[in-house]
N, C-alpha and C positions, 0 to 999 in steps of 0.2 A: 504494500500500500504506500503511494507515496505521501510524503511531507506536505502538511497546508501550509499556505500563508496566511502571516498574520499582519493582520492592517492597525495598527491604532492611530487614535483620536488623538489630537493634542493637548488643546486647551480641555482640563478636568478628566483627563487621563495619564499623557505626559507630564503636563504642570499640573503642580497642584491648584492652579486656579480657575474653577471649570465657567465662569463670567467674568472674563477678563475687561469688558469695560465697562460695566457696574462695580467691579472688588477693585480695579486696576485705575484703567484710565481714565474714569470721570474722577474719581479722588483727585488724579496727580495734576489735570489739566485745569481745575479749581486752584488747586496749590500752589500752582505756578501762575495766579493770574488771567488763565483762557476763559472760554465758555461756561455758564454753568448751567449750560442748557441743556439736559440728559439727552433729550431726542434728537436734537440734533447733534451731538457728539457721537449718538449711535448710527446716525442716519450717516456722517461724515465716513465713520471709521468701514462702515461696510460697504461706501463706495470704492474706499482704497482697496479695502478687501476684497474687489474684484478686480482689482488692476487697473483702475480708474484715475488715480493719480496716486502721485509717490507717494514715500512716507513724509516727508519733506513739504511735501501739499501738504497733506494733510494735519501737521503741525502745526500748518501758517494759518492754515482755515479754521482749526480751532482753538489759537490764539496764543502760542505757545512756543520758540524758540524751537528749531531742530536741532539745536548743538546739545539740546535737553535729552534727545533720545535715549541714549547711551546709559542713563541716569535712571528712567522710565523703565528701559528692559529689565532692569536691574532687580526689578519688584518681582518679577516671575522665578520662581521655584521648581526644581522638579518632585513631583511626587515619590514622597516615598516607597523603597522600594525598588524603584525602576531602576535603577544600577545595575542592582542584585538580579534583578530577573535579566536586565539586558546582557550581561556577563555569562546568564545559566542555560536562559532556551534558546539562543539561534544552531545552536546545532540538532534540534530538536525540529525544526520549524525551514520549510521549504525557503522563505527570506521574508523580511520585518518591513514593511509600509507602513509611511504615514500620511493619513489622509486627512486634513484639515483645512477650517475656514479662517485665512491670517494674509496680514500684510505680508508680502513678499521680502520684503527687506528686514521685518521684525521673525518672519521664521525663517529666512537664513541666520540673523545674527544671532538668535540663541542657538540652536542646534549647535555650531561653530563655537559658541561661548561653553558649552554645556558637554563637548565631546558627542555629539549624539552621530555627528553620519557616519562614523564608519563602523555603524551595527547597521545602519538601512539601506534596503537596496534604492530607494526612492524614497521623495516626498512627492505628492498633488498635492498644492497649496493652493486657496481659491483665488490669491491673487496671481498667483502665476496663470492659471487656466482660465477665469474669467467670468467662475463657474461657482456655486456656492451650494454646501448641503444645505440641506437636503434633495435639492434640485437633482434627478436623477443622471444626468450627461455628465458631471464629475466624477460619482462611480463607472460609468464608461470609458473615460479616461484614465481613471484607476487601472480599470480590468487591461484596458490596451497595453498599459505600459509591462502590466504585473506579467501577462499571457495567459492566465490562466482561467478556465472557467471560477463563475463567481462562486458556485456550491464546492469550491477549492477551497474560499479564502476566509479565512475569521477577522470577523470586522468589531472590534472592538471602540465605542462610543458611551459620552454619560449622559448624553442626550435620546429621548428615545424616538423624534421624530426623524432624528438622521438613522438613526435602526430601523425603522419603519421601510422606510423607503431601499435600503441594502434587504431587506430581508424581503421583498416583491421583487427583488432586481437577482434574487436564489442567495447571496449572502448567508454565511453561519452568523448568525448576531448575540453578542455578549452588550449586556449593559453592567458599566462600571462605575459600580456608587453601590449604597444603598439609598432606601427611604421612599424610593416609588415599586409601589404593588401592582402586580397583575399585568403587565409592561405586554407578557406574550413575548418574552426573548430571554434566555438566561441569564443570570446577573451575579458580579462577584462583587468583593469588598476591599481585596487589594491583586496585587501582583503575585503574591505567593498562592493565593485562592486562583487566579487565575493559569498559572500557569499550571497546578493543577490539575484542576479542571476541563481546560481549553486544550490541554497539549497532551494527549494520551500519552503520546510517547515518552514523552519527558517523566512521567511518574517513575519511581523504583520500588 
């Protein structure tokens, strides 16, 4: 039988911060003087997040110095855990994807900050592609690069409408969190319960 892949989520999988511009960036863009208009700092960040303008724009649009960025990443965490598991299942696991909704410049600079790519075979970022989950042509995008059929690949998310949409699209779907019932997709509570769980092979 051969090896799945495994896809994960970023924001509220990788980092521990699974509403990064409600926990993150409306705080820092107040603090620093910008906007403190929620909707619209949401409305801004996920036109970037489709590759609509840089990050660079989108500092200036909402009121904020770019030279601040650097500063700003700074806040994101990775979830506990993820080391240890990234160190234990790639040899277990046909190769590691991540598939996320993020500015293009801010998920190169942490990955890069953070050591992360050279456990992944790939990212789809929604600002790189243009494309945003749960919108289904990003998982397409996914599948193209991955090669593989989707009832391959375990898609791991702590969102459950971007599960949703992977698991009509034939995706294996884990949801990662607890605190939401009756989801209709498997659900772990960290990296050690997932791997697991999610990774036959890897058990002993």
């Amino acid at each position: 039988m051969s090896k799945q892949v495994l896809v994960l989520d970023a924001m509220g999988v990788i980092y521990r911060s699974a509403d990064d511009v409600s926990e993150l960036l409306v705080p820092f863009v107040r603090e620093h003087g910008g906007s403190r208009d929620t909707e619209y700092i949401t409305r801004e960040y996920r036109c970037s997040g489709l590759g609509r303008m840089s990050s660079a724009e989108l500092w200036q649009n909402l009121g904020v110095s770019p030279t601040l960025e650097d500063e700003y990443l700074a806040r994101y965490s990775l979830s506990a855990g993820l080391r240890e598991f990234l160190q234990t299942v790639l040899p277990h696991v046909d190769s590691l994807w991540c598939l996320s909704n993020d500015v293009s410049e801010w998920s190169q600079k942490l990955r890069e900050w953070n050591e992360l790519t050279a456990h992944f075979a790939g990212f789809v970022i929604s600002g790189d592609v243009g494309i945003r989950k749960p919108d289904s042509p990003i998982y397409d995008v996914l599948l193209s690069r991955v090669g593989r059929p989707a009832h391959e690949c375990i898609f791991v998310d702590d969102r459950v409408a971007n599960l949703d949409t992977a698991q009509l699209l034939g995706f294996q779907t884990v949801l990662f969190g607890l605190g939401q019932l009756n989801t209709g997709h498997r659900q772990v509570s960290s990296f050690a319960e997932l791997k697991e769980r999610l990774v036959p092979t890897a058990r002993r």
